[in-house]
Structure formats: structure tokens, C-alpha cells
N, C-alpha and C positions, 0 to 999 in steps of 0.2 A: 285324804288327810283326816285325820281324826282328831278332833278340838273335845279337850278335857279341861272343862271348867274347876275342875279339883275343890267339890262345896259348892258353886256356882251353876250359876244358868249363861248358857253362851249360843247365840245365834246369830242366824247367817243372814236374817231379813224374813228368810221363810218359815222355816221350823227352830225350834225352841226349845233346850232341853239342859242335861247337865253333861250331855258330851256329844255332838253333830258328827257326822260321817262325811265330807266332800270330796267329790270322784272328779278329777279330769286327766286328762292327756299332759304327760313329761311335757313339760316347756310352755305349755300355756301358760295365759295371763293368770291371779288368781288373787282373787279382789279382796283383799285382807280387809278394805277398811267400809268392808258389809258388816264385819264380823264385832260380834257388841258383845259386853261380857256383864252380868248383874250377880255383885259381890255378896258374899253372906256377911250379915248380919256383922257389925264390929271389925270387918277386914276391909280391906283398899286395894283395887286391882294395880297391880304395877307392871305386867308385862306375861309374854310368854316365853314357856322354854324348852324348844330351843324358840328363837324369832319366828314370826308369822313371814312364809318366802316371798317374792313376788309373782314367783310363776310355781309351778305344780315338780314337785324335787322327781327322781328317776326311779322311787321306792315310794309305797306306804310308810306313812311318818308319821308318829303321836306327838300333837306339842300340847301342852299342858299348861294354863293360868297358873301364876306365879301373884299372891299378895303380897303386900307390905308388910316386910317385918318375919316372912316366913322363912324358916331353918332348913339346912339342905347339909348331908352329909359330907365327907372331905374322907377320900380316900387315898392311902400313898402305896407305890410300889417302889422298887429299887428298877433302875435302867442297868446300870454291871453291863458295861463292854458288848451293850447289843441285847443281852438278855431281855425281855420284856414280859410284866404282866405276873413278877416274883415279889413274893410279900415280903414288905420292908422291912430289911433287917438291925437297919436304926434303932434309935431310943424314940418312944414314941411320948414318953415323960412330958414334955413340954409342947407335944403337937396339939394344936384342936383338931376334932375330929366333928367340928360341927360351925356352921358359920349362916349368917344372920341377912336374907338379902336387905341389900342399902345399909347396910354396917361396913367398912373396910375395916378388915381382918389381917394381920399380919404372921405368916409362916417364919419359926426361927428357926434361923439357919445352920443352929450350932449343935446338929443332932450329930449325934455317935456314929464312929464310922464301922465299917465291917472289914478294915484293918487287919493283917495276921499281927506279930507280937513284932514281925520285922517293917510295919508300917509303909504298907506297899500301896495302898492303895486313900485318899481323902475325899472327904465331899467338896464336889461342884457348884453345884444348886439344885435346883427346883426346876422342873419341867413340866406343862401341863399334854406332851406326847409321849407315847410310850419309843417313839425313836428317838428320844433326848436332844429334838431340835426346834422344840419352842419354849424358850425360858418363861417363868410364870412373871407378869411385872414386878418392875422391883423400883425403891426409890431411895435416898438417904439412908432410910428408915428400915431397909432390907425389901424382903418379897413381899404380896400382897396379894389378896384377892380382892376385886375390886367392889366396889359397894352394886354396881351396873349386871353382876356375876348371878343367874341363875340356874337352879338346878343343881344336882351332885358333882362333887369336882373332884378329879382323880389328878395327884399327881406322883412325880415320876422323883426320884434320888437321883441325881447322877454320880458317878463319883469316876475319881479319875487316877490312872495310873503314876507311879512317884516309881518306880523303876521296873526295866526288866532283866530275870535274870537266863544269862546263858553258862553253862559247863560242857567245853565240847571234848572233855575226858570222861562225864559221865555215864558211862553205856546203859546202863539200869534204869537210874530216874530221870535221863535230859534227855527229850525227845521234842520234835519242832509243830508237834501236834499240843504240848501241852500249851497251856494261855499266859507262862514265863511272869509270872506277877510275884512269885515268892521264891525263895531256895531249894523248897520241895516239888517243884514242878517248875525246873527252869529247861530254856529250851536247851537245840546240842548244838546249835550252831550260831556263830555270829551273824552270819550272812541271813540268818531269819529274824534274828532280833533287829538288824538294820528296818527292816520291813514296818517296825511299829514307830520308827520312827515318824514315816511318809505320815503318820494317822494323828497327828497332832493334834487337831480339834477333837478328838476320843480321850488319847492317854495325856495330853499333857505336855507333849516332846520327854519322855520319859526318861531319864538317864539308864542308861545299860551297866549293868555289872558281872564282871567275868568273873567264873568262881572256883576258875582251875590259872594256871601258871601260862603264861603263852612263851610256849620254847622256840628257837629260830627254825621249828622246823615246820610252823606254822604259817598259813599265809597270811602277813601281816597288811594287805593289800583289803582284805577283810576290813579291818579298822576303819577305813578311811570314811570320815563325815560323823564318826564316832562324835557325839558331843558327852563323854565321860571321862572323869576323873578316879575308876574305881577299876581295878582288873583284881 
């Protein structure tokens, strides 16, 4: 483990310096509260980041002092249907890109969406995973980061599907490989647009919209658990 007093002096009992090196075996015990930290000048120790373990983690791991009052980055991506680790294509107008430890800081939610002009797609929230399954906390007040929060925070856009489309007269542009989120790349089949349905906690329970005629010559057996209004 590598202890980075970041400006400081931090020791173990034995040796003393502005960054210590502690070696043991995964899963051992590992005695955090040897470990002393002497703040420069004018700052207040508040913690480390990430937390000091109890036992020895399964990797080399840098944790780093954290003072009072010290500034830490905020980064966002977009999540998009899986996608991860894509620069957010939001408004970033109104985002902080820097936040205050022991300040609670409040993300607003009312950023731009990435939209086509047929309004396919809305934001969700906030995510602090890149698999869009840990929401960042949130209160009356909207999302948060918490005053307790140290180190850089990366978070995630969700957004989520508002319909999809199928044309299974299309032959050119409907194909069941396309992601069916707009009129330009809708899938060719019903029986695949069914499929997004099962994905709810993703798209939304999306509404389906058929963009061709369905003639009786059709299997309307397809339809069925359809929860749309729009052929």
C-alpha cells in the first residue's frame, strides 16, 4: 500500500516521510490506526481517499490524504444503452466540474438531451457506474454529492428510450441489427422490437411504432403484449 500524504508527513510508527510503502499478504490484518498523518501548515486532515482497508486489498493501491476544504474534479460521461466511458454529450452549461470536500454540492438535472429532432430518447439521472446501476444520491433537492465524498468523481448520464421503431416493408434501412431508437434506423421486425420491451429498467417500457401499414397478410399474432398506440 502506498500512503500519500499529499503536502504532509504520514507514518506508520516506524518510518516517517511524505509517502510510506506497506507490503503484506491479500487478506491480512492491516493496522490502519498506526497510521498518523501531520498536516501542512494552515490545512486539517479529514480523511483518506479511497478509505484506509482493514485487511491488505488483492492489488497494490495508492490512498491518498484528503484535507479540509480541498477541491477534487467531477467528471461526466454518457451511459447510452450500454455504451460506457463516451464523452457527455449534454449541456455542460450549468454542470460543476469541481466540488469542495465537506461542501454538499448539488448536480442539476436539467441537462440537454441527445435527442434526434423526433425525441427518441430523455435523461434518467445520474450515475456514479459506468453500467448505469448505482444512482448518485439524491434528495427533495435533486442529486448530490455528498459533503463525506472524496477524491475525483466520475459520473454517468443515463438516458432512456421514449420509443422504438420498426418497418418490416423496409428492406434498405430496417434491419434488426440496427438500436430501433429513431425512423432512420428502425428495426424489420416486430418480433425484435418485442425484445426491448422485456428491458425496461434500460429503455423505459418504450412504446413501439410501426412505420409501414400492417396488411392481413401479416402475422398479427406478432402484436400481441404490444403496449402501443401508434402503427
Amino acid at each position: 500500500l502506498l500512503l500519500d500524504a499529499s503536502g504532509g508527513t504520514v507514518s506508520d510508527g516506524t518510518s516517517s516521510s511524505s509517502s510510506i510503502t506497506i507490503s503484506g499478504l491479500y487478506g491480512a490484518a492491516f493496522d490502519k490506526g498506526s497510521i498518523t498523518v501531520t498536516s501542512p501548515a494552515d490545512l486539517t486532515f479529514a480523511g483518506w481517499s479511497p478509505v484506509l482497508p482493514d485487511t491488505f486489498p488483492t492489488e497494490d493501491t495508492t490512498y491518498t490524504v484528503v484535507y479540509k476544504g480541498q477541491k477534487f474534479d467531477i467528471d461526466y460521461y454518457d451511459y447510452n444503452f450500454g455504451g460506457t466511458g463516451k464523452t457527455f454529450s449534454g449541456s455542460m452549461t450549468s454542470l460543476p466540474r469541481v466540488y469542495e470536500h465537506g461542501t454538499k454540492i448539488y448536480i442539476p438535472s436539467s441537462v440537454s438531451s441527445v435527442s434526434s429532432a423526433e425525441n427518441t430518447v430523455e435523461f434518467e439521472g445520474w450515475y456514479t457506474d459506468e453500467a448505469g446501476t448505482v444512482p448518485l444520491a439524491s434528495d427533495g433537492s435533486g442529486y448530490y454529492i455528498d459533503v463525506t465524498t472524496m477524491g475525483d468523481v466520475s459520473l454517468y448520464a443515463k438516458w432512456k428510450a421514449k420509443y422504438i421503431y420498426v418497418d418490416p416493408t423496409d428492406s434498405f434501412n430496417a434491419d434488426d441489427s440496427n438500436n430501433g431508437f429513431s425512423s432512420a434506423t428502425p428495426l424489420r421486425t416486430i418480433a425484435e422490437a418485442k425484445k426491448y420491451l422485456s428491458q425496461g429498467a434500460v429503455l423505459d417500457s418504450p412504446i413501439v411504432k410501426v412505420l409501414s401499414e400492417i396488411s392481413e397478410n401479416n402475422d398479427l399474432t406478432e402484436l400481441n403484449g404490444l403496449t402501443t398506440d401508434a402503427y
